[in-house]
C-alpha positions, 0 to 999 in steps of 0.5 A: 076609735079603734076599740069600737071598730074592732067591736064592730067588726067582730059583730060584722064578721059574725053577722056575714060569715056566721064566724068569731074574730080573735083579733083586727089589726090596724094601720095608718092608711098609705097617704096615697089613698082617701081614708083615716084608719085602714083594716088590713084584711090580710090578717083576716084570712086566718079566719076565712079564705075568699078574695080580699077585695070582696071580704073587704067591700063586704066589710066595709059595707057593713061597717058603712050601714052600722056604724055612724063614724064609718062615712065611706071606705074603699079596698085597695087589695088587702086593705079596707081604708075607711073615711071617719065622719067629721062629727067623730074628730069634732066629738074626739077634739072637744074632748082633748080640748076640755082635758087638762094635762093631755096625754098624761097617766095618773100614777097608780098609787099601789104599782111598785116604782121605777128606777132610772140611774144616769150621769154617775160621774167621776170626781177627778174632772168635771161633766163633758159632752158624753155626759150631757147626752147622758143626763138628758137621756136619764132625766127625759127618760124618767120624765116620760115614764112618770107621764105614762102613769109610773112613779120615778125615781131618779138616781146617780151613782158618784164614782168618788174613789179608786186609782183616777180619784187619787191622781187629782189628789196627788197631783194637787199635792205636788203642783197646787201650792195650796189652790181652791176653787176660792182662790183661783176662781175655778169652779172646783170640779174643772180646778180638780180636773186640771190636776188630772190632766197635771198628773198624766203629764208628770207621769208621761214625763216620768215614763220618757225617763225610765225608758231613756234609762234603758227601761222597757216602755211597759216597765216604765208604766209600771215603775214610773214614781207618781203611779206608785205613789197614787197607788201607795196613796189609795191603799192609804185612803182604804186604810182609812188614813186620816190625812189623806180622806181628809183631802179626799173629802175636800177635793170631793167637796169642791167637785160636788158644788161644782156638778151642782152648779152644772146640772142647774144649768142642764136642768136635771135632778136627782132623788137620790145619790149613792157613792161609790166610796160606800157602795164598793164593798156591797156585794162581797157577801152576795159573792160568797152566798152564791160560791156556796150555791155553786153559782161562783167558783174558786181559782187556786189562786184564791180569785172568784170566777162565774163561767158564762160560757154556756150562755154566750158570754165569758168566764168573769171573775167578781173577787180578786185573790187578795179578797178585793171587790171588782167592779162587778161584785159593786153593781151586784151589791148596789143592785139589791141595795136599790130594791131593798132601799125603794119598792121597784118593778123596774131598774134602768141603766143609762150608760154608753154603749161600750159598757154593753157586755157589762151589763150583759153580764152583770143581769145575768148573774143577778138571774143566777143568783135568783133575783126575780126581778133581775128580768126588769133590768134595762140597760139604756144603751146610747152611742157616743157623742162626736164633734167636728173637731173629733173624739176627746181625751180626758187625761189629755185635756182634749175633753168638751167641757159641759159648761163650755159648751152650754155657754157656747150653745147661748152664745151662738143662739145670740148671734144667729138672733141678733143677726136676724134682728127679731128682738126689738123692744126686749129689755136686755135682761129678756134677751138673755134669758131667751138666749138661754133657752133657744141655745138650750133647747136647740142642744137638748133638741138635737141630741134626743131628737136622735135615736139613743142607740145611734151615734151622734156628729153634733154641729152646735151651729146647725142645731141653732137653725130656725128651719128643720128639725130643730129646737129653734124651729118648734120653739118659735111655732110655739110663740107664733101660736102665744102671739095669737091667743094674746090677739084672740079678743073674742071667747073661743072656750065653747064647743063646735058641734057642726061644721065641716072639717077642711083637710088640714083641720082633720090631719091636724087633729088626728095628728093631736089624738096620738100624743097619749100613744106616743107617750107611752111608746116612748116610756115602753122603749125609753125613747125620747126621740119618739116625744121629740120627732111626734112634736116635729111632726106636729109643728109641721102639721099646724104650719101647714094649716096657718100657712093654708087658713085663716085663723082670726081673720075667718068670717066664719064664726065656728072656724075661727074658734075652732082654729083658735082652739087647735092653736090653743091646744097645740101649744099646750102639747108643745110647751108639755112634750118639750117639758118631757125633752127639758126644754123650755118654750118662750111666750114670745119670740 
């Protein structure tokens, strides 16, 4: 639409004034005023100068007389709102309607993929609340990205080694006796997470005694037995000792069987895994290569720097003195591996927002070194996730374990379902399944409906509510419209050509016509939030015409397939944006 009035208007312009527009601007005409679609005539006046009211009636005159979508227009100041005819949104749904896969973009075969890395946790404790808000960024992200017409690869960078790693190892040693993820029951990613809790308790424990024996509290950290021994033990673990990687292997094993189990229930995926273990000592060739350049540079101590004082930043070292790798020297690597293993134009980085200056950092090195594609990294940047009960601690225990809170989302999804009393005649199996998806759709709805740099107070009770902006609330508008597909006993697959439009038809339709935008809005600012809040919006549009109109009680043939199909369709759009979010929608509920 706005393509043929820009034409339009272009041609009326030339016509009125003899003068050639570059460019309209449009917007959404102020609900206050009648109208579809608004020329702001402001934008105008680079072009000629005169009153806006006059070039806008003028304008909307022309359009009136010339254009066959144009019914009516009003000015109000700077602003020419015009009144599409209901032949356009009639001509415009028929379409939608016939489209299958509405607002999706076939991905372009010779275009160059993206990348989106999310979760990349540590093998010493299992998935927390942090990481649900990140993988459910991550995996909707590059949902939404393919949608827009890119293809997506998906990844995670597993963090399998370092100091932590050996924690759990050695506390296993110490406190264990033999223990498996077989034997205790355990899933082996919380069984390996207790033997870190188990170590920074031994190892505060050795810090007391330290100081009572007169030692400096900072002294005691750094004497205290079980530190050095995990620090004796990774030493070992990179010398490649045979006894210790075995352990690694193992306890790593049971981990990554556990994180399987885990992102099956969140419903995310990956295309590719890379670990740490092999990716740590990428990068230390690239650090040398640019110390030639001049892009690094060489301490007396042997340690290599970058000064990014000139930009803004800070000095940042990338090779310690004894030649080791930091963790920046790694992304640098794993970078350049990435876009050497896949063909990508772009690299996004879903990480917390306290990793903000790494990044900062770690792009622009990539720029110095002279990667060109270093300008189509995107660090995702997202604020915590709080809970009433306050922030959480790994190495104290005090973390949100994942599981435990996913099982607490179904939980309370049962009792606020029981307590309405809404399930007569499911067998328990469906009760439980549906448990399932309201509790999971109404965590996944809560934390992405929510715009990923803000922080997040998640109250898993509130998010279960059936009213709002809710997961619950949209699924359940969902199988309210299934209900009445299934009772349509009459064929409302055909076309209504005549017919005049109520008001709540219109919005509900133009409503509908901004889907393909907001998907590729949301690709363009790696928002799902955008997905999320449109399908509110949208709920709350047909709400209100099922509230206002009757659907399958109209005597009026033509409205009622018509309102049939906006059912129909809404549904479709529902059931495919909430795919985009993860989440599930029930037939019946």
């Amino acid at each position: 639409m706005q393509n043929s009035l820009t034409q339009a208007i272009k041609k009326g312009f030339k016509e009125i004034y003899d003068i050639d527009v570059d460019s309209v601007e449009f917007q959404a005409t102020n609900k206050d005023f009648e109208g579809d679609i608004t020329v702001v005539i402001f934008a105008l006046l680079r072009y000629i100068k005169g009153n806006p009211v006059e070039i806008g009636t003028k304008l909307g005159t022309y359009l009136k007389e010339n254009v066959p979508e144009v019914a009516d227009f009003n000015v109000v100041k700077g602003f020419l709102n015009l009144v599409i005819a209901d032949e356009f949104f009639l001509n415009a749904f028929n379409e939608i309607y016939k489209t299958q896969n509405f607002g999706f973009v076939a991905p372009n075969p010779f275009e160059k993929a993206v990348m989106v890395e999310y979760s990349s946790p540590n093998t010493n404790k299992p998935l927390h609340l942090g990481h649900i808000r990140n993988n459910l960024l991550g995996y909707s992200v590059a949902e939404i990205i393919k949608a827009s017409g890119k293809k997506v690869y998906k990844t995670q960078i597993i963090n399998d080694r370092g100091i932590h790693i050996c924690k759990s190892m050695l506390a296993w040693q110490r406190f264990g006796h033999g223990a498996t993820p077989e034997s205790t029951g355990l899933k082996g990613d919380k069984l390996v997470g207790n033997y870190y809790v188990a170590f920074d308790k031994a190892y505060k424990e050795e810090i007391a005694q330290l100081i009572a024996e007169g030692k400096t509290e900072e002294e005691a950290k750094k004497q205290a037995p079980i530190l050095l021994e995990a620090q004796e033990m990774l030493l070992k673990w990179e010398a490649g000792d045979e006894a210790v990687v075995s352990l690694w292997k193992t306890m790593n094993e049971w981990v990554y069987k556990g994180f399987e189990q885990t992102y099956k229930e969140l419903g995310v995926d990956f295309d590719k895994n890379y670990y740490e273990s092999i990716t740590y000592l990428l990068g230390k060739d690239v650090v040398a290569t640019g110390l030639e350049k001049g892009v690094f540079y060489k301490k007396d101590d042997g340690s290599v720097w970058i000064d990014l004082t000139a930009d803004g930043l800070d000095e940042k070292i990338v090779l310690r003195s004894d030649g080791t790798a930091v963790y920046m020297t790694q992304d640098i690597g794993t970078a350049i591996e990435r876009f050497k293993d896949f063909d990508l134009s772009e690299l996004v980085y879903t990480v917390g927002n306290e990793q903000d200056y790494h990044f900062k950092v770690l792009f622009l090195i990539l720029k110095k070194l002279g990667f060109e594609w270093a300008n189509n990294l995107y660090h995702l940047s997202y604020g915590m996730v709080d809970l009433p009960s306050g922030k959480m601690k790994s190495r104290e225990g005090t973390v949100v374990d994942a599981d435990d809170l996913m099982q607490e989302m179904v939980d309370t999804a049962r009792n606020i379902s029981q307590e309405l009393g809404k399930l007569e005649g499911y067998s328990q199996p469906e009760k439980e399944a549906l448990y399932k998806i309201i509790g999971m759709g109404a965590l996944k709805y809560y934390i992405l409906k929510v715009d990923p740099k803000k922080r997040i107070l998640f109250d898993p009770e509130e998010s279960v509510d059936f009213n709002g902006n809710t997961g619950p609330f949209i699924q359940y508008t969902y199988a309210r419209i299934q209900s009445i597909i299934r009772k349509a006993d009459f064929d409302f697959s055909g076309e209504i050509k005549e017919i005049s439009l109520h008001e709540k038809e219109r919005k509900l339709i133009k409503q509908i016509q901004q889907f393909p935008d907001i998907i590729q809005n949301a690709a363009k600012n790696h928002s799902p939030a955008l997905i999320a809040n449109y399908t509110y919006d949208l709920v709350k549009e047909y709400n209100s015409l099922y509230q206002s109109l009757p659907i399958l009680g109209n005597e009026n043939e033509n409205e009622k397939i018509l309102r049939t199909q906006l059912s129909a369709k809404v549904g479709e759009i529902i059931k495919t944006a909430f795919k985009l979010l993860g989440i599930e929608v029930p037939e019946r509920m």
